[in-house]
MMTF fields as JSON, N, C-alpha, C and O atoms, coordinates in Angstrom:
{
  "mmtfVersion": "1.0.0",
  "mmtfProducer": "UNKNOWN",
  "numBonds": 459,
  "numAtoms": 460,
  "numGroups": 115,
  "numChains": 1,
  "numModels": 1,
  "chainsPerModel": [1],
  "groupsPerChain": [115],
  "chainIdList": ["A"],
  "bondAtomList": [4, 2, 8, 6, 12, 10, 16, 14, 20, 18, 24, 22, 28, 26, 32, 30, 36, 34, 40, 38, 44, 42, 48, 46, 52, 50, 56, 54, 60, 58, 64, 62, 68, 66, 72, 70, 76, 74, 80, 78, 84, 82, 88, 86, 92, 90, 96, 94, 100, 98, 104, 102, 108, 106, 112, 110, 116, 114, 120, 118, 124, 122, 128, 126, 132, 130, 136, 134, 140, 138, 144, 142, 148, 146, 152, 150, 156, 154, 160, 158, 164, 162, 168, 166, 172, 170, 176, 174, 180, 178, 184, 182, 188, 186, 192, 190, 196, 194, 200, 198, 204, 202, 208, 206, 212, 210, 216, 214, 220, 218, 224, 222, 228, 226, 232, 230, 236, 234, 240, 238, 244, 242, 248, 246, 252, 250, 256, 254, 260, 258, 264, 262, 268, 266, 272, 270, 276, 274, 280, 278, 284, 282, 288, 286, 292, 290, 296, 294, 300, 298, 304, 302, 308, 306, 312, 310, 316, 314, 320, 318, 324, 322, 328, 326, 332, 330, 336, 334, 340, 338, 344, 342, 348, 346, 352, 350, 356, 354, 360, 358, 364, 362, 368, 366, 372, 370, 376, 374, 380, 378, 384, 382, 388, 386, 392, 390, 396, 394, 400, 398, 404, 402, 408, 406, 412, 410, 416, 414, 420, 418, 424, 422, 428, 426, 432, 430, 436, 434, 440, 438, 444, 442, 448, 446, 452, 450, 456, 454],
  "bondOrderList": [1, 1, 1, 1, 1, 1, 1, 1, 1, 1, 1, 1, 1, 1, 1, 1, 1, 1, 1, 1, 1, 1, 1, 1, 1, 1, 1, 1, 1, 1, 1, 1, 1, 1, 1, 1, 1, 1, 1, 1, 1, 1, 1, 1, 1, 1, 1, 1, 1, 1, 1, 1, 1, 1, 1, 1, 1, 1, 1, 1, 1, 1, 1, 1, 1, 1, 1, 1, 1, 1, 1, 1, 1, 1, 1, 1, 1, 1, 1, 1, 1, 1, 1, 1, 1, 1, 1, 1, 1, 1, 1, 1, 1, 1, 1, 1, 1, 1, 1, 1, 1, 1, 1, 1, 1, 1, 1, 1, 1, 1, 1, 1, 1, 1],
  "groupList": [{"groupName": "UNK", "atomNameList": ["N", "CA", "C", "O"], "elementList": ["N", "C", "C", "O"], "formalChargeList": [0, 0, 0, 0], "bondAtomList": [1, 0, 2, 1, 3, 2], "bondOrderList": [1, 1, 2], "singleLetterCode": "X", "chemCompType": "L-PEPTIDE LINKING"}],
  "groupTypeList": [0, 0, 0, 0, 0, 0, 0, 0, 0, 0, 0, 0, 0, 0, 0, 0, 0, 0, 0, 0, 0, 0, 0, 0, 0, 0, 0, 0, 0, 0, 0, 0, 0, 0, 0, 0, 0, 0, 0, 0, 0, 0, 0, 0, 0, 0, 0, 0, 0, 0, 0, 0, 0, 0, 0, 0, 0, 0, 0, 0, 0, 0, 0, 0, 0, 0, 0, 0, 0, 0, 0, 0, 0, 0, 0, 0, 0, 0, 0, 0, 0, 0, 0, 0, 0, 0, 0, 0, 0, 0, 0, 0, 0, 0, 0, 0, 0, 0, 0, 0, 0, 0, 0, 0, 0, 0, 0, 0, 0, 0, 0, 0, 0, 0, 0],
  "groupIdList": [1, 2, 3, 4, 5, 6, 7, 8, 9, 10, 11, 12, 13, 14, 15, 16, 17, 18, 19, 20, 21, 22, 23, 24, 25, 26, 27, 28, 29, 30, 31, 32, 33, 34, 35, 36, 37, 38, 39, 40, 41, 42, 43, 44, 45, 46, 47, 48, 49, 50, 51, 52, 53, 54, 55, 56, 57, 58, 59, 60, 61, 62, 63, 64, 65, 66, 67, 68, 69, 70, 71, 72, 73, 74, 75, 76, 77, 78, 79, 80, 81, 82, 83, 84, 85, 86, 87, 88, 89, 90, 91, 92, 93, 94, 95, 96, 97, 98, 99, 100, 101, 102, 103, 104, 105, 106, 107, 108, 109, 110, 111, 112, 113, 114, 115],
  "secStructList": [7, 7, 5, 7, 7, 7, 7, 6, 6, 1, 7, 2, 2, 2, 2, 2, 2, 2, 2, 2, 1, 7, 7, 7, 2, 2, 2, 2, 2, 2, 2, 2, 2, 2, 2, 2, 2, 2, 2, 1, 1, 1, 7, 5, 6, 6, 6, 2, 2, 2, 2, 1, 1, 7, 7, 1, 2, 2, 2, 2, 2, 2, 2, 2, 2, 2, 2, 2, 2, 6, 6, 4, 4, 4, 7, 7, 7, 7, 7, 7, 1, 7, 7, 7, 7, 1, 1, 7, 2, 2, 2, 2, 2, 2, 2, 2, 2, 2, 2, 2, 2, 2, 2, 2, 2, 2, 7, 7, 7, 4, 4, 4, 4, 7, 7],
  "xCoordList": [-155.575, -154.939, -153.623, -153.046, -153.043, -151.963, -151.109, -151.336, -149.907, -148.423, -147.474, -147.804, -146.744, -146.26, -145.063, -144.444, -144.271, -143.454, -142.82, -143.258, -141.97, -141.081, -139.689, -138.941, -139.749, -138.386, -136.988, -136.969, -136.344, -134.788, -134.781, -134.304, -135.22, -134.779, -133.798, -132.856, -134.007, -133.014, -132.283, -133.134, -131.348, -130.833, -131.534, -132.419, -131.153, -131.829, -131.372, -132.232, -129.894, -129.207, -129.405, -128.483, -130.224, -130.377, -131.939, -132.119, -132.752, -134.12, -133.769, -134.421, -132.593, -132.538, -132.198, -132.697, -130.84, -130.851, -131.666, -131.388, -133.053, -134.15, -134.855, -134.898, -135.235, -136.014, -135.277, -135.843, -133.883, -133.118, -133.052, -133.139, -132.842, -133.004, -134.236, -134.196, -135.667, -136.651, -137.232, -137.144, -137.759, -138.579, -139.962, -140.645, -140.181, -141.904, -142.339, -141.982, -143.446, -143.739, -144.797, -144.798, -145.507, -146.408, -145.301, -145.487, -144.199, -143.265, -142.456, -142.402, -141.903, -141.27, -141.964, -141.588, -143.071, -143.961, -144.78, -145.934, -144.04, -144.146, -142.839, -142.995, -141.549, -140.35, -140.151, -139.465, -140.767, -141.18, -142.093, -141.765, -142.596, -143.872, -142.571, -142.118, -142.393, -141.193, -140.37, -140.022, -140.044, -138.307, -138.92, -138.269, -140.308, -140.765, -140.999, -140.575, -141.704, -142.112, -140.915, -140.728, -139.753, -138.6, -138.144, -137.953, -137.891, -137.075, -137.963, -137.394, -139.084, -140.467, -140.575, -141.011, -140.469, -140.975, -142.136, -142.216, -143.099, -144.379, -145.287, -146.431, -145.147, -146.254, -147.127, -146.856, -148.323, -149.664, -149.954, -149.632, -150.573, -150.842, -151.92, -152.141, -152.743, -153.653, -152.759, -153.146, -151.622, -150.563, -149.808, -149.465, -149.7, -148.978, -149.738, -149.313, -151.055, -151.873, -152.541, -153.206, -152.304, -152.804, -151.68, -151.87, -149.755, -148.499, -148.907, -149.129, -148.851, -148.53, -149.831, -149.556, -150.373, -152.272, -152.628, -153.371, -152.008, -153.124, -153.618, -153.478, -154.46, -155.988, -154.727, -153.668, -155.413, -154.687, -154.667, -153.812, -155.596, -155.657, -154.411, -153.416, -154.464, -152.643, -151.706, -150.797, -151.397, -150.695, -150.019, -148.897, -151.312, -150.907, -150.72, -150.595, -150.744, -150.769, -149.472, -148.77, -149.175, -147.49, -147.049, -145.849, -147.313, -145.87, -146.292, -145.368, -147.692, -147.26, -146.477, -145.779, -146.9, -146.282, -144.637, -143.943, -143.99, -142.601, -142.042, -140.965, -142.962, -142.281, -142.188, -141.467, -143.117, -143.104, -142.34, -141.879, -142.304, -141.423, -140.094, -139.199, -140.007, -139.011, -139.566, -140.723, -137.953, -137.859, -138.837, -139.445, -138.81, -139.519, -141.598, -142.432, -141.627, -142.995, -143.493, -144.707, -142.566, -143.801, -142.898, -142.689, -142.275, -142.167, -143.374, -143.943, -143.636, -145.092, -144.858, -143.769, -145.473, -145.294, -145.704, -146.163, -144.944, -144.89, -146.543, -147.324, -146.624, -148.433, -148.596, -148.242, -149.092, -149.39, -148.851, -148.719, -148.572, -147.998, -149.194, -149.952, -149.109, -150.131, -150.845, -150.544, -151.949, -151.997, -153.453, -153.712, -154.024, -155.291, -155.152, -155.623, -154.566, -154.363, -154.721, -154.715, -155.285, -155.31, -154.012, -154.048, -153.249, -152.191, -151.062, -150.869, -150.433, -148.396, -147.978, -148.289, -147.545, -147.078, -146.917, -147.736, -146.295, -146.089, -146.887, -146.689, -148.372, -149.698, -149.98, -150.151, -149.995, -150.674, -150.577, -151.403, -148.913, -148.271, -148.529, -148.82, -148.412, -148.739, -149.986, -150.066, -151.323, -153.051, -153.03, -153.736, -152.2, -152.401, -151.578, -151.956, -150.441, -150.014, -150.714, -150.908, -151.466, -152.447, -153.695, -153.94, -154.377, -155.712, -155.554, -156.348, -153.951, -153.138, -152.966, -153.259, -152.66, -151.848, -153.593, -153.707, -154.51, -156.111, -156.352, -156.016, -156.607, -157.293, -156.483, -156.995, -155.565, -154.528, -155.339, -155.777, -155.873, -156.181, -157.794, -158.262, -158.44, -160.002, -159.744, -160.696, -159.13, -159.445, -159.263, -158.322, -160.568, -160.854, -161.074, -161.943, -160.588, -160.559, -161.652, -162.105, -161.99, -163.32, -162.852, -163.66, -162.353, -161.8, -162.665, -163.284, -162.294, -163.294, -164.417, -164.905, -165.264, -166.426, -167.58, -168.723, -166.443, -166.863, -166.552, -165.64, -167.609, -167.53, -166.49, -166.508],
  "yCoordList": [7.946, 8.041, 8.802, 8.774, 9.556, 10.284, 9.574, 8.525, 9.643, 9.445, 9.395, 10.363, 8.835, 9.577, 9.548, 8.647, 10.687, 10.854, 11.687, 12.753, 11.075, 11.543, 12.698, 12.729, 13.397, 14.532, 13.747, 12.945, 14.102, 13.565, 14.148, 15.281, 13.732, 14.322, 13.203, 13.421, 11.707, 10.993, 9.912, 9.249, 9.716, 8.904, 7.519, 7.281, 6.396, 5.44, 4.616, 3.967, 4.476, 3.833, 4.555, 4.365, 5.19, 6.189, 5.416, 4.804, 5.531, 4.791, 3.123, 2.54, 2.741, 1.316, 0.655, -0.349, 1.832, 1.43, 1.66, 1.11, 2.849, 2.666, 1.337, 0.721, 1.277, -0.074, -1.571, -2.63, -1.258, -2.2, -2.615, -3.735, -1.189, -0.699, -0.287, 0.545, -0.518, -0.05, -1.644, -2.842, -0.915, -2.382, -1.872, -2.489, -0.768, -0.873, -0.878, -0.106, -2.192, -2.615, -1.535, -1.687, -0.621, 0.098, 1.434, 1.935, 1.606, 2.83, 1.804, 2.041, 0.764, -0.476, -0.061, 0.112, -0.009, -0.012, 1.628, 1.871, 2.223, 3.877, 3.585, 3.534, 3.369, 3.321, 2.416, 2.646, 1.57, 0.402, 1.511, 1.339, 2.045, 2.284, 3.857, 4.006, 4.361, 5.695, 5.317, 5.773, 4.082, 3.26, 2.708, 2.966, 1.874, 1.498, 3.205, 3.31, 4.131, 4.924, 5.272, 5.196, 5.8, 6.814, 5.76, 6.25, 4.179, 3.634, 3.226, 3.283, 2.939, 2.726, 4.335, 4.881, 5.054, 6.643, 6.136, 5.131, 7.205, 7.215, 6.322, 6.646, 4.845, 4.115, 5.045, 5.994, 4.62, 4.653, 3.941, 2.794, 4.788, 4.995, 3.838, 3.423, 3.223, 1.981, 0.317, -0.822, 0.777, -0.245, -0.812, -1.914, 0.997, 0.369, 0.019, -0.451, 0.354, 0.206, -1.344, -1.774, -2.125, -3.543, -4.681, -5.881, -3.562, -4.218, -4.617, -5.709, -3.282, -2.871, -3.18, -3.545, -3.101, -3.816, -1.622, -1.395, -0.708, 0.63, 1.083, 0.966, 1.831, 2.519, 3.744, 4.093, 4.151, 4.971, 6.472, 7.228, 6.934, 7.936, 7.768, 8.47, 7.076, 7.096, 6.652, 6.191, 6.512, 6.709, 8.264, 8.771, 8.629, 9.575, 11.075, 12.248, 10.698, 11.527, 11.705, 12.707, 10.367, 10.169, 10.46, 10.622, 10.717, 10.577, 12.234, 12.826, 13.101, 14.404, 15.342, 16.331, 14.558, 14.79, 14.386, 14.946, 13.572, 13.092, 14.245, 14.725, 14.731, 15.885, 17.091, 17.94, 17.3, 18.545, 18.857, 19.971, 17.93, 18.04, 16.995, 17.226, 16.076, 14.873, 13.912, 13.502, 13.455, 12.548, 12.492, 11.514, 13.632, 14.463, 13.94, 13.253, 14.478, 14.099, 12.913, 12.71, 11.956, 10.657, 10.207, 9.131, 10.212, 9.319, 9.055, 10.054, 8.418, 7.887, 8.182, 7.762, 8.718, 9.236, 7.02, 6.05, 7.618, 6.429, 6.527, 7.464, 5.08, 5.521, 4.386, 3.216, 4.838, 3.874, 4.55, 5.767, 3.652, 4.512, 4.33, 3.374, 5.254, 5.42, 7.126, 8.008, 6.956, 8.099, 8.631, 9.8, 7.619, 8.462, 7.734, 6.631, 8.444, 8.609, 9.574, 10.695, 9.062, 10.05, 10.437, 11.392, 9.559, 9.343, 9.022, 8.396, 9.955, 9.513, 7.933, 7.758, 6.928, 6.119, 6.278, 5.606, 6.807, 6.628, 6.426, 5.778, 7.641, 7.371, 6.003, 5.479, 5.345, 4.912, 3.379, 2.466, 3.486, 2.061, 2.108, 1.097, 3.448, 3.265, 3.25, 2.944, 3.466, 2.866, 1.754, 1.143, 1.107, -0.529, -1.076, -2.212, -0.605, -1.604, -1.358, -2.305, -0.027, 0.56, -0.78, -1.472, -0.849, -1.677, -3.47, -4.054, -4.227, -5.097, -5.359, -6.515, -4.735, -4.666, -4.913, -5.663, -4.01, -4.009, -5.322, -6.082, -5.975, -7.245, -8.31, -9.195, -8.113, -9.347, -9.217, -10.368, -8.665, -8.305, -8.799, -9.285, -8.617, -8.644, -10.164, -10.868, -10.563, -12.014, -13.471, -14.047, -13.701, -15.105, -15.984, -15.891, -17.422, -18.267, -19.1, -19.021, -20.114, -21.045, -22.168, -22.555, -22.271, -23.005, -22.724, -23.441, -21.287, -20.757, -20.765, -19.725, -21.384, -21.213, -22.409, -22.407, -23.507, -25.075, -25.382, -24.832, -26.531, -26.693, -27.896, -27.96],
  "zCoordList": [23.992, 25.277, 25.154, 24.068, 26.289, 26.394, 26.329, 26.931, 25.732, 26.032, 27.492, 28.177, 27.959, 28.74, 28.856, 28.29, 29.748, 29.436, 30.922, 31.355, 31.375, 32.728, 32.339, 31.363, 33.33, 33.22, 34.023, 34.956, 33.558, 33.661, 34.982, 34.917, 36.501, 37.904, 38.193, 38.955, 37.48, 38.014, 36.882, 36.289, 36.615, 35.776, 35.675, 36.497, 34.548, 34.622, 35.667, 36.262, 36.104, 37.082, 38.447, 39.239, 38.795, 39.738, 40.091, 41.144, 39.274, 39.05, 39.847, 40.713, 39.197, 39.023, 40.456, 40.965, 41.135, 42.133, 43.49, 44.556, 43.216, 43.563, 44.156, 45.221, 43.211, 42.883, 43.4, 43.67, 43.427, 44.163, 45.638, 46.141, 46.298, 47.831, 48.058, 48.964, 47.554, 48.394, 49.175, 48.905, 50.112, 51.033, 50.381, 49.564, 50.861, 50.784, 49.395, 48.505, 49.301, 48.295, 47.053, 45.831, 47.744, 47.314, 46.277, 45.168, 47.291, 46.621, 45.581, 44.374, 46.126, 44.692, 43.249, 42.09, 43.921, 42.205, 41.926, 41.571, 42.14, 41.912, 41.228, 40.008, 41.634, 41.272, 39.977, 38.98, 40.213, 38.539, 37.681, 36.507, 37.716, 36.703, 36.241, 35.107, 36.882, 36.534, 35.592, 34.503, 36.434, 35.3, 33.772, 32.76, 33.673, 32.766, 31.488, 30.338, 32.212, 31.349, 30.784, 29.57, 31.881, 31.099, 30.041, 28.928, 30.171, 29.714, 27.869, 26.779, 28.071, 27.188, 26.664, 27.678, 25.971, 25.607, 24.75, 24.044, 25.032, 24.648, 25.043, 24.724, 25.89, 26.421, 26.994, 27.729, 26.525, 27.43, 28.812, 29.122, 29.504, 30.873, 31.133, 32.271, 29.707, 29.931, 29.805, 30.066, 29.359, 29.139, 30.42, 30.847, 30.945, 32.241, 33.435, 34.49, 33.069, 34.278, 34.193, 35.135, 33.0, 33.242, 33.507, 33.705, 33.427, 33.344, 35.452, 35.974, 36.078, 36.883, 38.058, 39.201, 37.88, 38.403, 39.166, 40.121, 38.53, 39.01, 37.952, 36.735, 38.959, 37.819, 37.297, 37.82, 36.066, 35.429, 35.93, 35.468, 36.875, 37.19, 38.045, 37.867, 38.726, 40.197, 38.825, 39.515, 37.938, 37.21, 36.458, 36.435, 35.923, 35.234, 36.665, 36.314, 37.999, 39.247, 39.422, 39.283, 39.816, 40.158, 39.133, 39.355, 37.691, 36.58, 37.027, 37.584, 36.826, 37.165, 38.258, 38.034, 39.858, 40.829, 40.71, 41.559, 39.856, 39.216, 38.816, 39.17, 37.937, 36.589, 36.984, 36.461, 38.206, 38.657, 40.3, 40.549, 41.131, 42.026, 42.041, 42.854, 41.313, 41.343, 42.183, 42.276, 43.126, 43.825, 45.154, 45.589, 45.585, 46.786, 46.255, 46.844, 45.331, 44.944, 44.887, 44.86, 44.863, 45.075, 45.886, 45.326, 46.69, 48.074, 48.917, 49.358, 49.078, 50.171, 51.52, 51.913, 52.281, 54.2, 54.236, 53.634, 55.656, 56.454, 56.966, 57.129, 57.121, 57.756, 58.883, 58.734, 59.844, 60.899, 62.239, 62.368, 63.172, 64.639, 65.892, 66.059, 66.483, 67.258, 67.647, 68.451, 66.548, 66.046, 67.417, 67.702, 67.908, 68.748, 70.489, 70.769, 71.286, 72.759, 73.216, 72.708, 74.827, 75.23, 76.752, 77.528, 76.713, 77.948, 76.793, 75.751, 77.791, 77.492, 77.715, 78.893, 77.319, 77.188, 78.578, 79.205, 79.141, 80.893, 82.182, 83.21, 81.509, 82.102, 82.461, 83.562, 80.793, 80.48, 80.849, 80.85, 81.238, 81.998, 83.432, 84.071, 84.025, 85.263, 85.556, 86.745, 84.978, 85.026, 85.046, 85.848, 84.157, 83.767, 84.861, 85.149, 85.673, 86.758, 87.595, 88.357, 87.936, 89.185, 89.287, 90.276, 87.842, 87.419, 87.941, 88.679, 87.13, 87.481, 89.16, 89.466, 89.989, 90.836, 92.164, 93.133, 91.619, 92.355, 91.542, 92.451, 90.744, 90.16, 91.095, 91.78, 91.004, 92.03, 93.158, 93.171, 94.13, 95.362, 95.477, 96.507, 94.42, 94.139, 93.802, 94.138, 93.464, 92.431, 93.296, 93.84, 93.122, 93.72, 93.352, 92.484, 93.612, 92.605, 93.328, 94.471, 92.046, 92.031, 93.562, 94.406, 93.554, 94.634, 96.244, 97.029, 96.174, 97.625, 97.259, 97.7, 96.628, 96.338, 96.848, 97.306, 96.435, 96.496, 98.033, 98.65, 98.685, 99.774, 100.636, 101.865]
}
C-alpha cells in the first residue's frame, strides 16, 4: 500500500483550528484525516481508513484533491435547498391562499348532514 503524504498548504495549527471551528460533521473528518496524515508521515491509507470509518479510495481522493488545489479542494458544497420548482416562492403562496381561501367556502361539516 501507498504512503501518504500531504503538501504544506496549511500549518499544523491552521489544520487544528480547522477542525476546531467546523460544524459539518462529514468536512470535520476530511479535516481529521489531513491533520492525522501530515502529523503521522508515511501512514497508510488502510490505517486511516479503519481509524476514520472511509473506504480508501475517498481517502487517497481528498489527500490528492489536498495536494493539488489546497484548502479550496476539499471543502464540501453545501447540499440541500430547494432545488426542483416550478413557481417563485410568491406564486406559490398566493395558489395556496387562492386553494385555502375556496376550501373554506366548499367545506361542510358532518353536522349538516345528520337529521
Amino acid at each position: 500500500m501507498k504512503r501518504l503524504k500531504v503538501l504544506d498548504h496549511q500549518t499544523d495549527s491552521e489544520l487544528e483550528q480547522l477542525i476546531k471551528t467546523e460544524k459539518n460533521s462529514s468536512q470535520l473528518r476530511i479535516w481529521q484525516v489531513l491533520y492525522f496524515i501530515k502529523t503521522n508521515y508515511g501512514v497508510q491509507a488502510k490505517t486511516i481508513s479503519s481509524i476514520f470509518g472511509l473506504a480508501v479510495s475517498t481517502i487517497y481522493h481528498k489527500v490528492q484533491k489536498y495536494n493539488k488545489y489546497g484548502k479550496e479542494g476539499v471543502v464540501l458544497l453545501e447540499r440541500g435547498g430547494r432545488n426542483r420548482f416550478y413557481l417563485t416562492l410568491e406564486d406559490e403562496s398566493n395558489v395556496l391562499n387562492s386553494l385555502t381561501s375556496k376550501a373554506k367556502d366548499v367545506f361542510i361539516s358532518v353536522k349538516n348532514f345528520t337529521n
